[in-house]
N, C-alpha and C positions, 0 to 999 in steps of 0.2 A: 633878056633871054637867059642869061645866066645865072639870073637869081631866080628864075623861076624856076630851073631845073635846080639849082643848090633845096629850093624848097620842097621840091617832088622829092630828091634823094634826102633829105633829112626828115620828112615823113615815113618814108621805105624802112629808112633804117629806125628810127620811134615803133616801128609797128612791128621790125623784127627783132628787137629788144624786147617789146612787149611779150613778143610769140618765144622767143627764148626763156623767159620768164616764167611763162606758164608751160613749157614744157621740163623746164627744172621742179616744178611743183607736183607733176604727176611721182604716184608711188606706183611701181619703184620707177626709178627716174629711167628715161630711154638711154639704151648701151650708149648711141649717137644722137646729137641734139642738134638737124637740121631744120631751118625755117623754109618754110613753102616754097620762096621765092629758090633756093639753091638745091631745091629735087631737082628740076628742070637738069642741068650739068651733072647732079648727082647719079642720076637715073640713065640720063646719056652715056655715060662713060662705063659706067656697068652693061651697057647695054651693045657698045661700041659704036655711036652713034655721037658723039663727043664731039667731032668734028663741025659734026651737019648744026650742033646745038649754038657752038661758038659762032658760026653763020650766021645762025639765024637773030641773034641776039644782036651783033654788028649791025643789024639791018633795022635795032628800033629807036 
């Protein structure tokens, strides 16, 4: 079980290197350089919803 999840999360993170990557490449570059996967929190917390996000996330 453990290696199968070390595999899901070293593919997450390959794909948000990736996404990092291409978003260093846009001109001009973004002020902030979030990957999809950390709106979710990003967006909560601006939101004030921050809490319910950490919930909901424990639960997957």
């Amino acid at each position: 079980m453990y290696a199968r999840a070390a595999a899901v999360s070293t593919s997450a993170l390959d794909d948000d290197g990736r996404e990092v990557m291409d978003l260093y490449q846009q001109v001009p570059t973004p002020r902030e350089v979030l990957v999809k996967n950390v709106l979710l929190l990003r967006n909560a917390e601006r939101e004030g919803r921050f809490d319910e996000a950490v919930k909901a996330i424990g639960t997957l």
